[in-house]
DRENDO-27353 format. One record per atom (N, C-alpha, C, O): residue in one letter; atom name; x negated, y negated, z negated. Coordinates in Angstrom, 2 decimals, decimal comma. Example, Ala and Ser with C-alpha at 12.3 -4.5 7.8 and 13.67 -1.06 7.14 Angstrom:
REM DRENDO-27353
{A; N; {-13,19; 5,69; -7,80}}
{A; CA; {-12,30; 4,50; -7,80}}
{A; C; {-13,20; 3,30; -7,80}}
{A; O; {-14,24; 3,32; -8,46}}
{S; N; {-12,85; 2,25; -7,08}}
{S; CA; {-13,67; 1,06; -7,14}}
{S; C; {-12,90; -0,03; -7,87}}
{S; O; {-13,41; -1,14; -8,04}}
***
This chain:
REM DRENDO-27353
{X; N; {-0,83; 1,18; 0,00}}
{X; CA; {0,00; 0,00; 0,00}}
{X; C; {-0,88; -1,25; 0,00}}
{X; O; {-0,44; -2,33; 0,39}}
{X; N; {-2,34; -1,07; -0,52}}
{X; CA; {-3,02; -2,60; -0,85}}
{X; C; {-3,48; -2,39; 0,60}}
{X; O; {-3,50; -3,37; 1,34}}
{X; N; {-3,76; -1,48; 0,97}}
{X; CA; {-4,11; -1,93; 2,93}}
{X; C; {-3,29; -2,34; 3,03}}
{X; O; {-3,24; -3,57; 2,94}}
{X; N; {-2,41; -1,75; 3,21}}
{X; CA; {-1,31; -2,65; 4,19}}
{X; C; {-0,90; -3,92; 3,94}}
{X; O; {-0,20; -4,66; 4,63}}
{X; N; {-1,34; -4,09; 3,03}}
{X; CA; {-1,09; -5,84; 2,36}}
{X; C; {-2,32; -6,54; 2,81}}
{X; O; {-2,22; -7,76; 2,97}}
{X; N; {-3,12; -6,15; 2,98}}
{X; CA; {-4,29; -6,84; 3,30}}
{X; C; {-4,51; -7,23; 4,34}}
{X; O; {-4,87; -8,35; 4,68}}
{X; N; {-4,10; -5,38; 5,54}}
{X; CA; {-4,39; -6,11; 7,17}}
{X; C; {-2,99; -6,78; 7,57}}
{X; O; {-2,73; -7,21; 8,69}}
{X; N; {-2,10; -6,78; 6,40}}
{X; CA; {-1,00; -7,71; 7,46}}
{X; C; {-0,74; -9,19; 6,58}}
{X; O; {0,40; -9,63; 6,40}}
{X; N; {-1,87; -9,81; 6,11}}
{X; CA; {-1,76; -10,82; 5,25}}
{X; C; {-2,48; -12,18; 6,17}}
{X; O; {-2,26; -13,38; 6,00}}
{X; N; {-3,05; -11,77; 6,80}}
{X; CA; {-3,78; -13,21; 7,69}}
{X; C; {-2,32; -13,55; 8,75}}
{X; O; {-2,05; -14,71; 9,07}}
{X; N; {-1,61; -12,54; 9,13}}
{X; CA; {-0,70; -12,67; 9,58}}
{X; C; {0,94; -13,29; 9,54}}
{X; O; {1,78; -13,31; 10,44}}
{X; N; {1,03; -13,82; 8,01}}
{X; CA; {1,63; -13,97; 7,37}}
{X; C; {3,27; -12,95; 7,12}}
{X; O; {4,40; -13,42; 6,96}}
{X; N; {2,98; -11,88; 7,14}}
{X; CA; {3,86; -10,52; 7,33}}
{X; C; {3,82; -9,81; 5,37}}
{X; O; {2,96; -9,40; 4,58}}
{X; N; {4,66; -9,93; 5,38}}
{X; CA; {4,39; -8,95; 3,94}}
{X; C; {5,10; -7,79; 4,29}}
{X; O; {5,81; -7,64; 5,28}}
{X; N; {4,84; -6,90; 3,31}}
{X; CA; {5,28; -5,45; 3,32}}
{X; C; {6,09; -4,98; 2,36}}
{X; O; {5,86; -5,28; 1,19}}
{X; N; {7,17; -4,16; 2,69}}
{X; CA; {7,94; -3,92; 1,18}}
{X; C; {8,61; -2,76; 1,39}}
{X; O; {9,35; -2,46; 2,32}}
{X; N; {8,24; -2,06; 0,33}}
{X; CA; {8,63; -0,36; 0,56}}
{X; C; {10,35; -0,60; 1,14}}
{X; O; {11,01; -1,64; 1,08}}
{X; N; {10,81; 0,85; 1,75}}
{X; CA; {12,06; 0,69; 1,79}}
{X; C; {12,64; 1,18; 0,26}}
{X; O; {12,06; 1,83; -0,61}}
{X; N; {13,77; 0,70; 0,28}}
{X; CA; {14,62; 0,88; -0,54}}
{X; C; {15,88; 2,08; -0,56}}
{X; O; {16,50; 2,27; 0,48}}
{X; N; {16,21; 2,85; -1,73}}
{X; CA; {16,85; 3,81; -1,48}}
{X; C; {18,38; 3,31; -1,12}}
{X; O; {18,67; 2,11; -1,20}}
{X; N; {19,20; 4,15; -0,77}}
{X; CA; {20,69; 3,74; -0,45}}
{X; C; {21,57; 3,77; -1,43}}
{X; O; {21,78; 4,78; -2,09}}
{X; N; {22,01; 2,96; -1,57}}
{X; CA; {22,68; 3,20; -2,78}}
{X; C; {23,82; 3,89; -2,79}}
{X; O; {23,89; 4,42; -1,68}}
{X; N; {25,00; 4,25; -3,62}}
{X; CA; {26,43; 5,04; -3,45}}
{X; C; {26,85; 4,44; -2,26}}
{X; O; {26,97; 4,76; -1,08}}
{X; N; {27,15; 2,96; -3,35}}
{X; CA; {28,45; 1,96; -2,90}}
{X; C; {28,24; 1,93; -1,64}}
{X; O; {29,33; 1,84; -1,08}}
{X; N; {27,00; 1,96; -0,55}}
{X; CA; {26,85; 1,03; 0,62}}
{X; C; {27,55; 2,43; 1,69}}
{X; O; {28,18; 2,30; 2,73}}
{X; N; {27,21; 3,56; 1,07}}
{X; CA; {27,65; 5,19; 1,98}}
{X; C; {28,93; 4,54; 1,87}}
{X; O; {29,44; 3,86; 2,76}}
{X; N; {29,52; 4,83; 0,57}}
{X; CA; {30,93; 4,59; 0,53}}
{X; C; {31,43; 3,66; 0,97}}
{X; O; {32,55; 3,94; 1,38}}
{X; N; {31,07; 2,26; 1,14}}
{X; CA; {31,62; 1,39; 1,84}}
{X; C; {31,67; 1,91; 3,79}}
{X; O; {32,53; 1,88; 4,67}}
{X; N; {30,81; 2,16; 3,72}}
{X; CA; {30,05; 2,72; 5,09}}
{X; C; {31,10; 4,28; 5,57}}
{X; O; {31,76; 4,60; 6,56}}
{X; N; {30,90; 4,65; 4,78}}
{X; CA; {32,60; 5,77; 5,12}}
{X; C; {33,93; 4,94; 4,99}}
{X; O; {34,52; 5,06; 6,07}}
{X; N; {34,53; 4,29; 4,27}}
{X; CA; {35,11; 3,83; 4,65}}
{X; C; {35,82; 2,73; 5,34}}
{X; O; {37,01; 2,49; 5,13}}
{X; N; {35,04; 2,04; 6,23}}
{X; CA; {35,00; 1,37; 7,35}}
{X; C; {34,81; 2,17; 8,61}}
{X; O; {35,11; 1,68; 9,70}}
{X; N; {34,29; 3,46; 8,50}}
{X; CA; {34,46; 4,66; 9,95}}
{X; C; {35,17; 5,58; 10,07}}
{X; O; {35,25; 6,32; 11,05}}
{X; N; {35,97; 5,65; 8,76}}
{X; CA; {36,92; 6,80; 8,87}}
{X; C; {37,81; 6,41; 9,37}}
{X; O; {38,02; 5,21; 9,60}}
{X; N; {38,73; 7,57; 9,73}}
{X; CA; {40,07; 7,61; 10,43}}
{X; C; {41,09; 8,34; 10,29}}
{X; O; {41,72; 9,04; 11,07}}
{X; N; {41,23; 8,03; 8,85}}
{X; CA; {41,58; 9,49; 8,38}}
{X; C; {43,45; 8,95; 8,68}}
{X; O; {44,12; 9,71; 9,37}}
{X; N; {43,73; 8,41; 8,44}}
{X; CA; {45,64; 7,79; 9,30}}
{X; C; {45,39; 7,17; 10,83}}
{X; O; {45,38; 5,98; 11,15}}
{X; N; {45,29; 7,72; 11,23}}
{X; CA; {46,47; 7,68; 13,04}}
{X; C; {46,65; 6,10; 12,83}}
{X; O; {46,83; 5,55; 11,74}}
{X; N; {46,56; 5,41; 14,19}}
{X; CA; {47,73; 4,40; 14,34}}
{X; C; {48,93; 4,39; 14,08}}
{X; O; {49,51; 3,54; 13,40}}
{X; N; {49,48; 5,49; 14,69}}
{X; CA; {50,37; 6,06; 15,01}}
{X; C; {51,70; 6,55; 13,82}}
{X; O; {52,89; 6,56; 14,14}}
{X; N; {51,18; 6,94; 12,38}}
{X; CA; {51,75; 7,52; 11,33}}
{X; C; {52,66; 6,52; 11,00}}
{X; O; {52,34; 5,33; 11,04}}
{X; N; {53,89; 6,95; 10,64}}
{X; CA; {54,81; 5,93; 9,73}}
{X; C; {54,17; 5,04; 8,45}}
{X; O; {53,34; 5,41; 7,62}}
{X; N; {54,67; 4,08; 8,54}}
{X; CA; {54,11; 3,23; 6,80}}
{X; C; {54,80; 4,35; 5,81}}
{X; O; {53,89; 5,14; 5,59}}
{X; N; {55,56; 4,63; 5,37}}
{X; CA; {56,15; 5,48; 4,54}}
{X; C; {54,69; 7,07; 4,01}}
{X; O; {54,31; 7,35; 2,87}}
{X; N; {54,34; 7,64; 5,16}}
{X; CA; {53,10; 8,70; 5,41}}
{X; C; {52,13; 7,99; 4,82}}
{X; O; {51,39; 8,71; 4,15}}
{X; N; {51,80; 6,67; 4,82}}
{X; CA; {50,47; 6,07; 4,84}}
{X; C; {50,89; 5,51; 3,24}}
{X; O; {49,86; 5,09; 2,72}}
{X; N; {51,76; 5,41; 2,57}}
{X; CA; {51,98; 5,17; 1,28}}
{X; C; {52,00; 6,34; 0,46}}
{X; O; {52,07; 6,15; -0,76}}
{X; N; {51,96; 7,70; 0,95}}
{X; CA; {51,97; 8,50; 0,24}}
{X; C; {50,88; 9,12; -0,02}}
{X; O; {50,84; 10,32; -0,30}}
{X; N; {49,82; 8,33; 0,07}}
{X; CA; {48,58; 8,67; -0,11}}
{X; C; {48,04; 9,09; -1,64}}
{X; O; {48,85; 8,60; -2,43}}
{X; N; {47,18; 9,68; -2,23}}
{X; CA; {47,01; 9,45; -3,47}}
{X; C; {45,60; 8,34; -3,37}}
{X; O; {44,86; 8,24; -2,39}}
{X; N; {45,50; 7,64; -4,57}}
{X; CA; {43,80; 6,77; -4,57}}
{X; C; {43,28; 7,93; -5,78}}
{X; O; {43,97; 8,55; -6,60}}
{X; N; {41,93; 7,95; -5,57}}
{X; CA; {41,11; 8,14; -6,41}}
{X; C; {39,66; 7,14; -6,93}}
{X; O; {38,91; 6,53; -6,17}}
{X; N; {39,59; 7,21; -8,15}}
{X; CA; {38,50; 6,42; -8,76}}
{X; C; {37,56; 7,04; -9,61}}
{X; O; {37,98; 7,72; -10,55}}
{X; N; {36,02; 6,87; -9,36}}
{X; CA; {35,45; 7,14; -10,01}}
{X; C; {34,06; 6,79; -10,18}}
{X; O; {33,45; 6,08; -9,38}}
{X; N; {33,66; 7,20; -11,00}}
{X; CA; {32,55; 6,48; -11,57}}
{X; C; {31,69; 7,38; -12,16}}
{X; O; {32,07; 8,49; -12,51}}
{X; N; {30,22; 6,88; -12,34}}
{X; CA; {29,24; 7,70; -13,28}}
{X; C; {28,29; 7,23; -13,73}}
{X; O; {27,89; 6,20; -13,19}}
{X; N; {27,51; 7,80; -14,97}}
{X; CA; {26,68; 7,38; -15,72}}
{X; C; {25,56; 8,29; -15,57}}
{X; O; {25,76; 9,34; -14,96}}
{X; N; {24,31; 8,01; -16,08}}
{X; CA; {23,24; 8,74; -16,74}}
{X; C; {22,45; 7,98; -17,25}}
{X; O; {21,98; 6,90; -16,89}}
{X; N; {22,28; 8,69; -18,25}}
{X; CA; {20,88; 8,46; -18,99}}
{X; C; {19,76; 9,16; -19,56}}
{X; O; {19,78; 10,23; -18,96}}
{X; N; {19,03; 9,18; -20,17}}
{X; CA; {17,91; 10,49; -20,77}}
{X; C; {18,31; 11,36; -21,45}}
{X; O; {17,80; 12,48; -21,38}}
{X; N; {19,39; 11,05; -22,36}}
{X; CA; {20,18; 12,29; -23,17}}
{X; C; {21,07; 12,40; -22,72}}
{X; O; {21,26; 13,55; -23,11}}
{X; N; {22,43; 12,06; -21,79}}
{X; CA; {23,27; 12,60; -21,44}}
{X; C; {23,75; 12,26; -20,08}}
{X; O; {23,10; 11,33; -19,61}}
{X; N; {24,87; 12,81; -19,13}}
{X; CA; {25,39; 11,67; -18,21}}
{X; C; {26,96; 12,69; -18,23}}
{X; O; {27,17; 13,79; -18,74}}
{X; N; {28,04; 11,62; -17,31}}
{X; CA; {29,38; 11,79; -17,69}}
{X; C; {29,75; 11,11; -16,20}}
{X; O; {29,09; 10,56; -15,32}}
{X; N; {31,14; 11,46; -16,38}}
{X; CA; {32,06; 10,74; -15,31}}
{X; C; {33,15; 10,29; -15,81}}
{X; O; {33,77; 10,80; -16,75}}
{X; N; {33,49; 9,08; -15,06}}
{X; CA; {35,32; 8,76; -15,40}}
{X; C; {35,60; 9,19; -13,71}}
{X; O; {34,92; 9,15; -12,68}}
{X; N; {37,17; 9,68; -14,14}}
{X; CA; {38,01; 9,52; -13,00}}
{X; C; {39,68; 8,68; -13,35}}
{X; O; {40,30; 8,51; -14,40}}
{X; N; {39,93; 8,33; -12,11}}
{X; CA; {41,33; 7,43; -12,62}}
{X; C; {41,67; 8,48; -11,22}}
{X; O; {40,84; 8,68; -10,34}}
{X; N; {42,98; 9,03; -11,22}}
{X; CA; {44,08; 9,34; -10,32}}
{X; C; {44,87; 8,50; -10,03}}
{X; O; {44,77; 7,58; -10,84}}
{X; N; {45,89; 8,25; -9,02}}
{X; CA; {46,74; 7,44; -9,34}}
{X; C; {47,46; 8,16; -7,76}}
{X; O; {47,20; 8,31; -6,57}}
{X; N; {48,54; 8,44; -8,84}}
{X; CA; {49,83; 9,39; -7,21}}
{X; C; {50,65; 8,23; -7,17}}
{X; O; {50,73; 7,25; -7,91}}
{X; N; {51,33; 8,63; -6,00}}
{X; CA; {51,92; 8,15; -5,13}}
{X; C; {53,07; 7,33; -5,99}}
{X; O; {53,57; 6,21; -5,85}}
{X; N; {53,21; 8,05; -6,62}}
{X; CA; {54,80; 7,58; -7,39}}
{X; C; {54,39; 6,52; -7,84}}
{X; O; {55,29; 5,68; -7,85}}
{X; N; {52,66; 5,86; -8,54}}
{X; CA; {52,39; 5,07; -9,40}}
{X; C; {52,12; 5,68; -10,66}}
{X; O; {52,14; 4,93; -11,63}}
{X; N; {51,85; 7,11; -10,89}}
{X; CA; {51,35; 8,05; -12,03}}
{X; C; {50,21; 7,27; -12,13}}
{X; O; {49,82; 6,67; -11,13}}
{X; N; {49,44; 7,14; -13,49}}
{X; CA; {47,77; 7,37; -13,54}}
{X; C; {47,50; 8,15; -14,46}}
{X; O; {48,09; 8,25; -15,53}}
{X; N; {46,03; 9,09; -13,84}}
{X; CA; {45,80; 9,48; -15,21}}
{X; C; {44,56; 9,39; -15,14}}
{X; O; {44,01; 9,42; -14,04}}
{X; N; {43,93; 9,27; -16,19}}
{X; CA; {42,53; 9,25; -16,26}}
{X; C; {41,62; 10,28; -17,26}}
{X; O; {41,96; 10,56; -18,41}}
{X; N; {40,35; 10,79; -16,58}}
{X; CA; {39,97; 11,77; -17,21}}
{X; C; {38,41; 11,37; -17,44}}
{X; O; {37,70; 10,64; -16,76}}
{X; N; {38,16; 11,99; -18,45}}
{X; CA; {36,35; 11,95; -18,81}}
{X; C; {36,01; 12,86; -18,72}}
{X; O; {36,69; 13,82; -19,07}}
{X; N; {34,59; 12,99; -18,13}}
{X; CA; {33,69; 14,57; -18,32}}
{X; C; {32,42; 13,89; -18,42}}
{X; O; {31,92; 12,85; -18,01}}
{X; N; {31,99; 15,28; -19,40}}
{X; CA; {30,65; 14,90; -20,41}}
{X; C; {29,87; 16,27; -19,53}}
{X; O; {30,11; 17,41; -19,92}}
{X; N; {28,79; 16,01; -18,17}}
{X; CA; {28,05; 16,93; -17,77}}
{X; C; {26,68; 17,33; -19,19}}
{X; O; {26,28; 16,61; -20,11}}
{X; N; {26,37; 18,56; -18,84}}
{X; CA; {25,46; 19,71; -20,09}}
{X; C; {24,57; 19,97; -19,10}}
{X; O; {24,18; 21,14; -19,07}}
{X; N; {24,00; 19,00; -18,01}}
{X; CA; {23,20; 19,22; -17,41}}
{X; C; {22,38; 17,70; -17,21}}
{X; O; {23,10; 16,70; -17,20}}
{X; N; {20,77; 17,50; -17,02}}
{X; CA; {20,37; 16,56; -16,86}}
{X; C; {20,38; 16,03; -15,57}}
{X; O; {20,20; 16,89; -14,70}}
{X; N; {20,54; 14,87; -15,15}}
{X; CA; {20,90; 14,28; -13,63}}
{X; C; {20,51; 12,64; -14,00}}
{X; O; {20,45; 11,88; -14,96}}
{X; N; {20,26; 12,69; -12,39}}
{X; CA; {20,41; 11,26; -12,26}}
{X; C; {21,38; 10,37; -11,75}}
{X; O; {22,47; 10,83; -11,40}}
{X; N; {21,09; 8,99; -11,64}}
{X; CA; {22,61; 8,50; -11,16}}
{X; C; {22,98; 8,61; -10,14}}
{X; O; {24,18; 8,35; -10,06}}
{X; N; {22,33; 8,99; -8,85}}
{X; CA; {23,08; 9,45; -7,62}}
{X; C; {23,81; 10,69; -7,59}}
{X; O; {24,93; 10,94; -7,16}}
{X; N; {22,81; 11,53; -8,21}}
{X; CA; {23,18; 12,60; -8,42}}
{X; C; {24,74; 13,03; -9,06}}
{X; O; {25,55; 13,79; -8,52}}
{X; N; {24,91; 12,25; -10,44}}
{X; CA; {26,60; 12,10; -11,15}}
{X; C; {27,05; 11,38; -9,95}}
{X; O; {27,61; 12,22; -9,23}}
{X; N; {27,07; 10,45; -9,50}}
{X; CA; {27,73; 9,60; -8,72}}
{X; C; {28,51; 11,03; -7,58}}
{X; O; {29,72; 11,06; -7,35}}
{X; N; {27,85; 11,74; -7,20}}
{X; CA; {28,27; 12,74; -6,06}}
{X; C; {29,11; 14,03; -6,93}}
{X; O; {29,91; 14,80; -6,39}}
{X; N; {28,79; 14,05; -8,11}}
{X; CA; {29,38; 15,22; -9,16}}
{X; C; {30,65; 14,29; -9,41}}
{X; O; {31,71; 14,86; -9,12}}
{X; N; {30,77; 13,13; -9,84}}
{X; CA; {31,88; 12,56; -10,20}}
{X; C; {33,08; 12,34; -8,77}}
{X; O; {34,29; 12,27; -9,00}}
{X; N; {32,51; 12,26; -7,37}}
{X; CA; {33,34; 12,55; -6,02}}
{X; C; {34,13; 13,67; -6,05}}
{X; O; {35,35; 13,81; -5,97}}
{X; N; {32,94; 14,71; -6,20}}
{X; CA; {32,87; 16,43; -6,12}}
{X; C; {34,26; 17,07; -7,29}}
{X; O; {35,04; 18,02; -7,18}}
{X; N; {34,11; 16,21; -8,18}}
{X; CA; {34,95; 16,50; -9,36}}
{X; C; {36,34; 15,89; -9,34}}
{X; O; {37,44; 16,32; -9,70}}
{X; N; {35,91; 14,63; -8,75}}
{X; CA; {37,88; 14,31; -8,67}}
{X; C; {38,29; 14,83; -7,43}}
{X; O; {39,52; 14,85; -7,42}}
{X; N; {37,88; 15,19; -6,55}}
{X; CA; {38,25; 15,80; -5,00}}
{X; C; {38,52; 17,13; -5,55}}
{X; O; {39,35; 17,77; -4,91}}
{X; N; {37,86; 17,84; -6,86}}
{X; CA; {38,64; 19,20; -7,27}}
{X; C; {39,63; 18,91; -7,94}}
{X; O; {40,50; 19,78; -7,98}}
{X; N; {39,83; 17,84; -8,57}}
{X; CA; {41,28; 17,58; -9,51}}
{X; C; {42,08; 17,37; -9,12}}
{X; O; {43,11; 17,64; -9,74}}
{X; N; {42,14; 16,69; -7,74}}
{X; CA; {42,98; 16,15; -6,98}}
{X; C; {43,42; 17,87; -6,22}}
{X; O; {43,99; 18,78; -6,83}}
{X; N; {43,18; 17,88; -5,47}}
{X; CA; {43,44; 19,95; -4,90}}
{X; C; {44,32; 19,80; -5,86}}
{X; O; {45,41; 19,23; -5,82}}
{X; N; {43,53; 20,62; -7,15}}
{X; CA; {44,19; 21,23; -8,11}}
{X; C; {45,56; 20,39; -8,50}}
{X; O; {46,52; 20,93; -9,06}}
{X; N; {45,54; 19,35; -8,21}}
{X; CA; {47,32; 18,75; -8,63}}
{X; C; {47,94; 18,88; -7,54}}
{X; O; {49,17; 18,92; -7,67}}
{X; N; {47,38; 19,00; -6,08}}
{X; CA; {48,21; 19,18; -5,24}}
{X; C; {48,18; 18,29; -4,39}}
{X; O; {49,28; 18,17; -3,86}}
{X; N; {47,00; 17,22; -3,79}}
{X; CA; {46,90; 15,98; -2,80}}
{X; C; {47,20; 16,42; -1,50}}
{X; O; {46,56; 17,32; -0,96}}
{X; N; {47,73; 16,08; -1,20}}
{X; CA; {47,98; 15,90; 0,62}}
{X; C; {46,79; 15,15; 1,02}}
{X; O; {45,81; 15,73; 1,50}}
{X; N; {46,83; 13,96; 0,84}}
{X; CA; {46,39; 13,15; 1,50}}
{X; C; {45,22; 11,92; -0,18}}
{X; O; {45,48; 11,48; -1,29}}
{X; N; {44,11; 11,95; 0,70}}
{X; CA; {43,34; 11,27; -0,78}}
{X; C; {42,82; 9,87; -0,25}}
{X; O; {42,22; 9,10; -1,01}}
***
């Protein structure tokens, strides 16, 4: 890295590692390309969607997830999980997806 700072410094060019990706930018980034409703579908189809929310933590002694559900009707429910495994925060971040995309199944989503 100090080469590269050096032969590109008379030049006035600096250098800067790349940076990792974060969740949010995938997730924003999926959802601006998906397509997951048709033009085509009734508004009524496209309200019967469920949302899901979630979130995650880590730290050196533990990491966890929240999830918020929220059906169609305007139900919410919200759940905590305390992972027994060490991770990092991308890592929960994809366990906490992985985990409400199984809760959701398991209640029965059509559409997420």
């Amino acid at each position: 890295m100090i080469k590269w700072v050096v032969e590109l410094a008379p030049y006035g060019i600096s250098y800067e590692p790349r940076r990792a990706i974060k969740t949010q930018a995938l997730d924003h980034f999926i959802a601006e390309c998906s397509t997951l409703f048709p033009r085509n579908r009734q508004q009524e189809e496209l309200t019967a969607a469920w949302v899901l929310y979630v979130d995650g933590s880590a730290t050196s002694e533990r990491s966890g997830v929240g999830l918020i559900v929220v059906l169609p009707e305007g139900h919410v429910h919200e759940h905590v999980l305390k992972f027994l495994f060490k991770a990092s925060n991308n890592e929960v971040e994809y366990e906490a997806l992985l985990a409400g995309m199984d809760l959701c199944y398991a209640l029965g989503a059509k559409h997420l």
